[in-house]
Backbone as CSV, one residue per row, in Angstrom:
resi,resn,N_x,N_y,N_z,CA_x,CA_y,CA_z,C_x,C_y,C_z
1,UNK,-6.603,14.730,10.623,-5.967,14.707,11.920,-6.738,13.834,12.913
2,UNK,-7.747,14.161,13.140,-8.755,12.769,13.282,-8.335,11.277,13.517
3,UNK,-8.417,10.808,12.264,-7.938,9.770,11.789,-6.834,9.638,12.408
4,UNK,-5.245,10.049,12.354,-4.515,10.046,13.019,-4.412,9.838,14.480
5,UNK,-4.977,10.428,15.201,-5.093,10.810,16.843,-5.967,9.405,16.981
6,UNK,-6.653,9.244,16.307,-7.698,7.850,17.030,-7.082,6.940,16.879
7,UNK,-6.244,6.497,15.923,-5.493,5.363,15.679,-4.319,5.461,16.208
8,UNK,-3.685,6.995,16.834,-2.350,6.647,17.324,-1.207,7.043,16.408
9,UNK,-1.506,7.091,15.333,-0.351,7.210,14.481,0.610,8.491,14.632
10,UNK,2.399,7.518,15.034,2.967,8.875,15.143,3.887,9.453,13.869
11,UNK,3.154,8.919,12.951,4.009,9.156,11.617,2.941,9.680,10.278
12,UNK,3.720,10.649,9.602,2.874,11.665,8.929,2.408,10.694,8.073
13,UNK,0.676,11.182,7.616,-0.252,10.390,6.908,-0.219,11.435,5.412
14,UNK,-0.156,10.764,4.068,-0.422,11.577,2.774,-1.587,10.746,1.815
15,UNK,-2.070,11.765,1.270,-3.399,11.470,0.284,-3.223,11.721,-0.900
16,UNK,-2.900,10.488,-1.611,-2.479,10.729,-2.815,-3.533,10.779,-3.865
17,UNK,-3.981,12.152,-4.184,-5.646,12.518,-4.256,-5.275,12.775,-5.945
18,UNK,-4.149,13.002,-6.623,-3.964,13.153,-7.888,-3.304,11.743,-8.249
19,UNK,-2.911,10.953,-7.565,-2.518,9.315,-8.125,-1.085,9.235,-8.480
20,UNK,-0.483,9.846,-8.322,1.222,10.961,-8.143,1.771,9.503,-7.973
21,UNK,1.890,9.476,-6.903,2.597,7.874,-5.989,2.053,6.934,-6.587
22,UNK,0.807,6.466,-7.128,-0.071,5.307,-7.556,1.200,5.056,-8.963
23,UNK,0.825,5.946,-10.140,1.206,6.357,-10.856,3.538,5.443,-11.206
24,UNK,3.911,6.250,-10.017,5.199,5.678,-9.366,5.473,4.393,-9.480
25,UNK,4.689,4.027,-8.391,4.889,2.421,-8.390,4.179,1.680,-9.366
26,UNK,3.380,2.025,-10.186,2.976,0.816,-10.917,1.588,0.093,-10.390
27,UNK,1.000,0.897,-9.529,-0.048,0.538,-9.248,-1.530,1.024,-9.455
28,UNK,-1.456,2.032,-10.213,-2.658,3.068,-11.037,-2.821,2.402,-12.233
29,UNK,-4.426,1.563,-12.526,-4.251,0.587,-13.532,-5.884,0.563,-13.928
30,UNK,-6.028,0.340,-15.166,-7.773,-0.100,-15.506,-8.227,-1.235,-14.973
31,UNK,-9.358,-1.063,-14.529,-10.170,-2.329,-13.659,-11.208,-2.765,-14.788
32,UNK,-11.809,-3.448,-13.594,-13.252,-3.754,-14.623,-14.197,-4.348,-13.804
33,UNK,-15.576,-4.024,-13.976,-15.641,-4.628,-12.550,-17.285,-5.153,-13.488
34,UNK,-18.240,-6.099,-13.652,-19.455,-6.289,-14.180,-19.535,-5.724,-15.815
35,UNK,-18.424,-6.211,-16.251,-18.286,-5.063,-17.515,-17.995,-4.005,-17.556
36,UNK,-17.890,-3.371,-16.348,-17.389,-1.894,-16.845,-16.225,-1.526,-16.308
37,UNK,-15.374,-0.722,-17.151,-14.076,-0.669,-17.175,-14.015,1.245,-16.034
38,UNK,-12.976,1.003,-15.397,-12.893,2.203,-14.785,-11.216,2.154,-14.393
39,UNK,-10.744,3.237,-13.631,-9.502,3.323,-13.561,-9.185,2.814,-11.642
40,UNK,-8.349,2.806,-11.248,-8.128,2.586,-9.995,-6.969,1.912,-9.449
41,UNK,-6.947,1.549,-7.892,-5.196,1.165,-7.552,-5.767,-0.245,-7.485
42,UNK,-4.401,-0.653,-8.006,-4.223,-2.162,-7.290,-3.651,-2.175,-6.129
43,UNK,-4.703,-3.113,-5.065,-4.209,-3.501,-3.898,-2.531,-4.326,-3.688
44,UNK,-1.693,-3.317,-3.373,-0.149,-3.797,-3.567,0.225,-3.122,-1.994
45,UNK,0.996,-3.849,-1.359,1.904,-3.427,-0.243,3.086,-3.699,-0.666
46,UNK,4.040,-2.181,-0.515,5.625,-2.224,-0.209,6.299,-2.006,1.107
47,UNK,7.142,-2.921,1.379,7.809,-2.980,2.109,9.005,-1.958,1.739
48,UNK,9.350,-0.836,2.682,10.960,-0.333,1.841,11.688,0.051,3.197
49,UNK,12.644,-0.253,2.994,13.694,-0.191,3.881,14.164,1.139,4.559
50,UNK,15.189,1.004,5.491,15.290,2.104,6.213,15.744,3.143,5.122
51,UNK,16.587,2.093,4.142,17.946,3.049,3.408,16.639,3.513,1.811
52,UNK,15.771,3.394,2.038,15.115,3.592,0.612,14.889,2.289,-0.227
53,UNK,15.273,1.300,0.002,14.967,0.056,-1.213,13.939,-0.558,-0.696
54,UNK,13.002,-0.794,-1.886,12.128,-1.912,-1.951,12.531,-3.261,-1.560
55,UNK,12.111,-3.944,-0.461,12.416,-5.452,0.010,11.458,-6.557,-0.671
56,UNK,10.325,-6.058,-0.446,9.357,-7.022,-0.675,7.980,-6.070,-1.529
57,UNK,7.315,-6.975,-2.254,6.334,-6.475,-3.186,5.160,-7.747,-3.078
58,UNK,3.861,-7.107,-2.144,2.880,-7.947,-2.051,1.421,-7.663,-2.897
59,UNK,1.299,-8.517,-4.155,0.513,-7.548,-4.975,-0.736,-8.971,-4.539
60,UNK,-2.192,-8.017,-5.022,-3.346,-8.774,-5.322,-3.682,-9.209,-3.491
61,UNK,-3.368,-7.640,-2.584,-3.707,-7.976,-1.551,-5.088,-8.034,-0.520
62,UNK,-5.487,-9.438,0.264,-6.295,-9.519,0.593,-6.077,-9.193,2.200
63,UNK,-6.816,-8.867,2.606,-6.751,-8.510,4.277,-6.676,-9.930,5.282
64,UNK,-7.542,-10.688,5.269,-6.919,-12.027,5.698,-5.791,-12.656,5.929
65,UNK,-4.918,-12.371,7.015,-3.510,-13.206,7.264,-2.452,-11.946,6.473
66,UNK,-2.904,-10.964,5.636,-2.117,-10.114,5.083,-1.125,-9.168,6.469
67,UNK,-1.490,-8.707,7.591,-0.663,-8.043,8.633,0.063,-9.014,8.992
68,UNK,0.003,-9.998,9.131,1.124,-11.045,9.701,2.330,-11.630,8.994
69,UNK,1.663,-11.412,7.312,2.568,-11.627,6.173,3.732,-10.514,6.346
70,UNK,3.212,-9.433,6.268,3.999,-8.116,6.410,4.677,-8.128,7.628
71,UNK,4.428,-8.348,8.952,5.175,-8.439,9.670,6.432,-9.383,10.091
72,UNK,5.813,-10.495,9.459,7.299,-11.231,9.530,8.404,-10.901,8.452
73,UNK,8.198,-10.161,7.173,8.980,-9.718,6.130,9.710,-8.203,7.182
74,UNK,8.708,-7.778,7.387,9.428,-6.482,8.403,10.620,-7.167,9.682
75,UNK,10.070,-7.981,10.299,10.701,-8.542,11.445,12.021,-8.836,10.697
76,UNK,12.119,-9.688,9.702,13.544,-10.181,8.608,14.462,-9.328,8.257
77,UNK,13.610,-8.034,8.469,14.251,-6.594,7.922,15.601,-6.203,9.089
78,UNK,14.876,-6.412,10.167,15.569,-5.864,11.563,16.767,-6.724,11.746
């Protein structure tokens, strides 16, 4: 709740602490990182629409220029 209130957010936050949702989309996958193999998410943003559909699928995401990417795909939405 924290987290929430400091940032403002007026929309419910979930922790997908069993990988449930990861799992879903296709984004719960083996890594590897110096040789060693472990499990984890791939950095992927979905865009989904008011009505439920997936619009856009931004995989292998880097934070750099990434909010502005998303926002003009959102803006296209409207």
């Amino acid at each position: 709740m924290k987290f929430k209130a400091k940032h403002g957010f007026t929309y419910p936050l979930i922790a997908d602490t069993e990988h449930a949702a990861c799992e879903l989309y296709g984004v719960w996958a083996e890594k590897s990182m110096y040789g060693k193999k472990y499990w984890g998410v791939n950095r992927t943003t979905f865009v989904i629409a008011a009505d439920g559909r997936i619009t856009h699928v931004f995989e292998k995401v880097k934070p750099e220029g990434h909010a502005a990417a998303v926002a003009d795909v959102v803006r296209d939405l409207a």
